[in-house]
C-alpha positions as CSV (number, residue, x, y, z in Angstrom):
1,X,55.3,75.7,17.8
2,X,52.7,72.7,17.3
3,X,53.2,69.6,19.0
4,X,55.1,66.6,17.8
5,X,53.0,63.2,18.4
6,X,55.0,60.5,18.1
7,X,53.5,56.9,17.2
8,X,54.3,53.8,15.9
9,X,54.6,53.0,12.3
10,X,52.9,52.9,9.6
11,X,52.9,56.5,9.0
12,X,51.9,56.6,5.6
13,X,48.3,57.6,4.7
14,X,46.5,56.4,2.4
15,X,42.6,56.5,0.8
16,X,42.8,52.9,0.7
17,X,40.7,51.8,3.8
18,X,37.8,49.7,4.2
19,X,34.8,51.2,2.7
20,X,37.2,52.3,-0.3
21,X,38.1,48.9,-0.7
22,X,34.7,47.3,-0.7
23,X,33.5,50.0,-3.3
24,X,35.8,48.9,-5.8
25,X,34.7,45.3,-5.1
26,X,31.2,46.6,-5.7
27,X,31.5,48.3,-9.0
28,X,33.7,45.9,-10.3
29,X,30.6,43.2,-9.7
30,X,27.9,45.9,-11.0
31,X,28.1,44.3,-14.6
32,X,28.0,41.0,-13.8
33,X,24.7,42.2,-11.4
34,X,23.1,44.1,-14.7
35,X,24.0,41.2,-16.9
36,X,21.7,38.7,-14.2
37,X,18.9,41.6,-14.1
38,X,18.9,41.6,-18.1
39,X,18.1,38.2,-18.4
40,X,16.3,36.8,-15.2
41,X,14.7,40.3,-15.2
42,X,12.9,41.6,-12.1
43,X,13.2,38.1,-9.6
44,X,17.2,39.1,-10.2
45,X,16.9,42.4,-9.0
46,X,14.5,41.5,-6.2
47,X,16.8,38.9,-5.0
48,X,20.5,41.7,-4.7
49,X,18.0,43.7,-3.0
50,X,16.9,41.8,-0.7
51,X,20.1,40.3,0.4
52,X,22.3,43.4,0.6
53,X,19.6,45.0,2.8
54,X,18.8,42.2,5.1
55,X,22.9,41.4,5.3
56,X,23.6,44.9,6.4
57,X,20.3,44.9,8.9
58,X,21.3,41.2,10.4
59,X,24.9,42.8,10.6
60,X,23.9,46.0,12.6
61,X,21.8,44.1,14.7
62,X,24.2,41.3,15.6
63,X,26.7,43.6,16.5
64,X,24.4,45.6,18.5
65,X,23.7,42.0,20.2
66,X,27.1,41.6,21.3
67,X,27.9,44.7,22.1
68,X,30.5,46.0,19.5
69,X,30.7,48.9,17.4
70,X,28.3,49.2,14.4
71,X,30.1,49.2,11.8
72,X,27.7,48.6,8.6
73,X,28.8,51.8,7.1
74,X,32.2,50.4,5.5
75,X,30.7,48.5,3.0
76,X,31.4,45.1,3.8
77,X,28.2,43.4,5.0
78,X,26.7,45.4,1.6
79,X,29.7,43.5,-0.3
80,X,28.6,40.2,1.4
81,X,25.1,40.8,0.5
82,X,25.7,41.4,-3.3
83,X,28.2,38.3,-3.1
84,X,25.3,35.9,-2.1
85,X,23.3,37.4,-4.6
86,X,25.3,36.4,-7.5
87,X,25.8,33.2,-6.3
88,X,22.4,32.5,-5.6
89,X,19.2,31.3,-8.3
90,X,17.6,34.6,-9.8
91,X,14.0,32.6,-8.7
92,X,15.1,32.5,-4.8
93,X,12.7,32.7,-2.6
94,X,12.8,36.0,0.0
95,X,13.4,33.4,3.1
96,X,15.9,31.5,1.4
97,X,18.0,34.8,0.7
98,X,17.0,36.1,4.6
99,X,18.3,32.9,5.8
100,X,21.9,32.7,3.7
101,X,22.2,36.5,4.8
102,X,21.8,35.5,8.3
103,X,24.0,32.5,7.9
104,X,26.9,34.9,6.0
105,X,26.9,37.1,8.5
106,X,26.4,35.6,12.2
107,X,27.9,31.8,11.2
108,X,29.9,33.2,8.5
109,X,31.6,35.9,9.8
110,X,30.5,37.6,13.5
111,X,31.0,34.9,15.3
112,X,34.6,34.8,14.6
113,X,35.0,38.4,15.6
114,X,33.7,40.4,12.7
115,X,35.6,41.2,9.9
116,X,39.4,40.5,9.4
117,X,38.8,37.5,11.6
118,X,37.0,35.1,9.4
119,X,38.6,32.1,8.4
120,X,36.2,31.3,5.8
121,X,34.3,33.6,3.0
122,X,30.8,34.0,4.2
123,X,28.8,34.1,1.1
124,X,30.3,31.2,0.3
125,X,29.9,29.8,4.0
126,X,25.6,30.6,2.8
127,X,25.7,29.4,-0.4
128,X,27.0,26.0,0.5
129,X,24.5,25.4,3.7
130,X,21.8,26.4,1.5
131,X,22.7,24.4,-1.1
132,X,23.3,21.2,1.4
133,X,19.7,21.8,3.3
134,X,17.3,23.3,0.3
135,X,18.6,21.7,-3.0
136,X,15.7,22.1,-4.9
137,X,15.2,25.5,-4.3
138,X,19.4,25.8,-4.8
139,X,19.1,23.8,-8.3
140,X,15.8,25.4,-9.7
141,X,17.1,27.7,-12.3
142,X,15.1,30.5,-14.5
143,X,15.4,30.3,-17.8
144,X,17.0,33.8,-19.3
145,X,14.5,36.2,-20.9
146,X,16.7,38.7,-23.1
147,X,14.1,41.7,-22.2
148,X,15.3,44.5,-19.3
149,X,13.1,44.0,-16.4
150,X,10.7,41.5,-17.9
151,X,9.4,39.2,-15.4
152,X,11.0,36.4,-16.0
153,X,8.7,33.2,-16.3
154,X,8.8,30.6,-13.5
155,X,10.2,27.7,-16.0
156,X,13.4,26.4,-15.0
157,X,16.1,24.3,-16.9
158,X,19.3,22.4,-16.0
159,X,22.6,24.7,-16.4
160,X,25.7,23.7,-18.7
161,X,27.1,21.6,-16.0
162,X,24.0,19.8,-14.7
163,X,23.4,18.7,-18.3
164,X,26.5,17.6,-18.6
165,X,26.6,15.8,-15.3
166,X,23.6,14.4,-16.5
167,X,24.6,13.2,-19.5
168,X,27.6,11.4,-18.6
169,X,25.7,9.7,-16.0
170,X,22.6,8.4,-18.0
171,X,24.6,8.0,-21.2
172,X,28.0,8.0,-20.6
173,X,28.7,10.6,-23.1
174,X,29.5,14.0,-23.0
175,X,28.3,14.6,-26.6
176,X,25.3,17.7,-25.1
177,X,29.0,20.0,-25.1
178,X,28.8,20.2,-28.6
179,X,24.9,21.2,-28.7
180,X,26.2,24.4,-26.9
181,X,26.9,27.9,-28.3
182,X,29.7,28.8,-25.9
183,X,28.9,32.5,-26.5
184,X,26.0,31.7,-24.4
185,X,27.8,31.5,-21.2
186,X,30.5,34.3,-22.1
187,X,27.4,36.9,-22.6
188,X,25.1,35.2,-20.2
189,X,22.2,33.6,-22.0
190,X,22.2,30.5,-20.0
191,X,20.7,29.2,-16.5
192,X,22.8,29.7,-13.7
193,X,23.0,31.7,-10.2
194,X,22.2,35.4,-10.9
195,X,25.9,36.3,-11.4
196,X,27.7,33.8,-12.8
197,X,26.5,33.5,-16.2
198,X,28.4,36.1,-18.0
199,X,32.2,35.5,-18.2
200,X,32.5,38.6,-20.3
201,X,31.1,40.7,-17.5
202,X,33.6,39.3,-14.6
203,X,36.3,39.1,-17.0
204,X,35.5,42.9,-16.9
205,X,35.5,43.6,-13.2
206,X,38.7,41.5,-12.4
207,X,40.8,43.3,-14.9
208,X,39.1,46.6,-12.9
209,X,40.4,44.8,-9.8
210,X,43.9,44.1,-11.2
211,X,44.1,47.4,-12.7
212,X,42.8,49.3,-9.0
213,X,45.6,46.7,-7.1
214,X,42.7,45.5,-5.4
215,X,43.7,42.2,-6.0
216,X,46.6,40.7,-8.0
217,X,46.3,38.4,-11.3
218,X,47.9,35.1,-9.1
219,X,44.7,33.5,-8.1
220,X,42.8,33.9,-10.8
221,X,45.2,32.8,-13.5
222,X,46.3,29.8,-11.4
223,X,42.9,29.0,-10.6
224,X,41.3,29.0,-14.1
225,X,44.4,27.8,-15.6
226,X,44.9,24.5,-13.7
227,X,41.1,24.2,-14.8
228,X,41.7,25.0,-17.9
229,X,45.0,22.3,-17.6
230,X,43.6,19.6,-15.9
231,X,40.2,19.2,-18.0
232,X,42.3,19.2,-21.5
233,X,44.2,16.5,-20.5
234,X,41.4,14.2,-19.9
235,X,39.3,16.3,-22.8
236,X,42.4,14.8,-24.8
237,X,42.4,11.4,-23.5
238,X,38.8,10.5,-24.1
239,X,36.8,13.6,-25.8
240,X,33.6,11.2,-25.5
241,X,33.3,11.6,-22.2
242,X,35.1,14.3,-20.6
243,X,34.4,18.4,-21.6
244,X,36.3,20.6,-23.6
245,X,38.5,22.8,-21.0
246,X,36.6,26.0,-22.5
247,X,33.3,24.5,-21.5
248,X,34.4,24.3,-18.2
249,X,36.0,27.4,-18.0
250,X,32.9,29.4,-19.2
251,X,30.4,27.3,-17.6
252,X,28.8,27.3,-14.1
253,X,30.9,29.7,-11.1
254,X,34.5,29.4,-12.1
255,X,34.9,33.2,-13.2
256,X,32.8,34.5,-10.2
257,X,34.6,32.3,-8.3
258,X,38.3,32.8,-9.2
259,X,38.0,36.5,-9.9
260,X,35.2,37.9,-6.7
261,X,35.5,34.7,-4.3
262,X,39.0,33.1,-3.9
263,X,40.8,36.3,-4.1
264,X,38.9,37.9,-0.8
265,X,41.7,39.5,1.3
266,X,40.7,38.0,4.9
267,X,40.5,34.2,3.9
268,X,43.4,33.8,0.9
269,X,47.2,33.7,1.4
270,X,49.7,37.1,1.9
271,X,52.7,35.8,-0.6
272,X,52.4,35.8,-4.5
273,X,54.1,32.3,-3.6
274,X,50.6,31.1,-1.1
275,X,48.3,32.6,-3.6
276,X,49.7,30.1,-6.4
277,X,49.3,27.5,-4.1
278,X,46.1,28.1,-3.1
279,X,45.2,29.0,-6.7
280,X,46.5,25.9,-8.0
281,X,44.4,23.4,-5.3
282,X,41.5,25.3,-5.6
283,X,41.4,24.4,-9.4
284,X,42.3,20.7,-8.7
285,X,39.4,20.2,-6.4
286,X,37.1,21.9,-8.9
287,X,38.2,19.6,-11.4
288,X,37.7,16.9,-9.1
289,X,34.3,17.2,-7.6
290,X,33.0,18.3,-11.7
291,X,34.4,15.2,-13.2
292,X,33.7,12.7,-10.2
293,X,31.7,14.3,-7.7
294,X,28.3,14.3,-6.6
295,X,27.5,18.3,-7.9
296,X,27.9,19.2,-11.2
297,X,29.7,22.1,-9.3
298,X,32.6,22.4,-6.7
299,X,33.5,25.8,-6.8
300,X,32.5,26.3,-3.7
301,X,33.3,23.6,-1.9
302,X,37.2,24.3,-3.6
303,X,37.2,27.2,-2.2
304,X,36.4,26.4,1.7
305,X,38.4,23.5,1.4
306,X,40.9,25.6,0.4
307,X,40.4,28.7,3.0
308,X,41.0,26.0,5.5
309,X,44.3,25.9,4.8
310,X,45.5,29.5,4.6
311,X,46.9,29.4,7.9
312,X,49.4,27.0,7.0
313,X,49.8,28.5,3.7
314,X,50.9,31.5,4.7
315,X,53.1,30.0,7.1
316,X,54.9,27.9,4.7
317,X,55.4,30.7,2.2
318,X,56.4,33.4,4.7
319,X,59.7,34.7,4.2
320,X,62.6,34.9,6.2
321,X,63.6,37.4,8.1
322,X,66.4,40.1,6.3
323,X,69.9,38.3,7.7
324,X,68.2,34.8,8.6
325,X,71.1,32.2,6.7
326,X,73.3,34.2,6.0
């Protein structure tokens, strides 16, 4: 007669652990990554090498450092790594993508304990520092070269959302929206970080995500439609000056964003009811910062803002125990 080991619950077993999860994550981003290389050609490719080696070295060796288990194998500092990548320019310079690894990593996420622990996403914790102390080299964008693995020339132009930014500054019109083909930005033949420019591709790996349970449609849908919401009523009220909510949907990091960044397990809320919430003031702040702010962007920015306020989140939308009220 074997032995009968009692332990505490869960008992059900499951292939769904870490590495399993981060490989879905990772081949749900793989067309949005070949859509970058297409255009921006070898710079792109150099660039997602580059950071998904030197964010799985850094993590190994910070671990090592402070004396906990190595655990590079499950697929999360490679996630990281291909997540700065696509939020990065395809033209990055190899220091600037060493540095936001080792700011992703150690800043980002080690020194709150490794993973599970971190309060804030990482690559976005890297994108914004680099983008606050190197802004030229943040805001110098290749222009796309339609030819696989053509070097891609060193001539940069302003994205859909600089122009406009631009524009409404200098002329107080937002008249350059209708000068773009908005197939552009849904297949990718634009300027932009490596792997943001193709809304068809991330549409493609978050309905892979929904479909794998890896994440659930709340955040995204709340996210791009308060976007979507909030930029058509002022679109409505003066057209002149404010951009069709399908610009802004397509343009700049809203897809990578809402689909890859604001849905990451560790820093969103638990409850369907949280992720709304979150959802919906991550798009508010977007809208913000694009109509008012400083950066033609504020993605990012939405989104730590945001992750700052999980803990209350979820403790606001937790539900009450089976009994309590009654």
């Amino acid at each position: 007669m074997k032995d009968i080991f009692v332990s505490s619950s869960p008992h059900i077993h499951s292939e769904e652990d870490i590495p399993w999860i981060m490989r879905q994550v990772i081949y749900a981003l793989i067309p949005g990554a070949l859509v970058g290389m297409y255009f921006f050609g070898l710079p792109a490719a150099k660039v997602i090498v580059i950071s998904v080696v030197s964010c799985m070295g850094i993590e190994a060796i910070t671990q090592k450092f402070m004396g906990r288990a190595i655990t590079v194998s499950d697929g999360s500092a490679a996630l990281t790594g291909l997540l700065l990548a696509m939020n990065l320019p395809a033209g990055s310079p190899w220091w600037l993508v060493v540095l936001g690894s080792l700011i992703a990593i150690v800043l980002g996420k080690q020194v709150y304990g490794g993973l599970g622990n971190n309060p804030f996403n990482p690559a976005l914790v890297a994108r914004v520092f680099l983008l606050i102390s190197f802004p030229v080299q943040m805001t110098t964008w290749l222009q796309p070269r339609p030819l696989l693995l053509k070097v891609a020339d060193t001539v940069s132009g302003a994205t859909p959302l600089g122009a406009l930014k631009t524009a409404v500054f200098e002329h107080g019109s937002a008249d350059i929206v209708g000068k773009l083909n908005l197939m552009d930005p849904f297949l990718g033949n634009i300027g932009g970080s490596l792997g943001e420019i193709s809304a068809f591709a991330l549409i493609i790996g978050g309905v892979y995500l929904i479909a794998r349970r890896i994440i659930s449609w709340h955040i995204p849908v709340f996210f791009i439609g308060t976007v979507a919401l909030m930029t058509g009523i002022f679109w409505v009220i003066n057209p002149n000056l404010y951009a069709n909510p399908a610009f802004h949907i397509l343009s700049g990091g809203l897809m990578l964003g809402a689909i890859f960044m604001a849905t990451d397990m560790v820093t969103s809320p638990i409850t369907n009811k949280g992720k709304i919430i979150f959802a919906v003031g991550c798009g508010v702040i977007t809208v913000v910062i694009r109509l008012w702010g400083g950066y033609p962007e504020g993605v990012s920015f939405a989104i730590l803002i945001m992750n700052a306020f999980v803990p209350l989140i979820n403790k606001m939308t937790r539900p009450q125990k089976f009994g309590v009220g009654k």
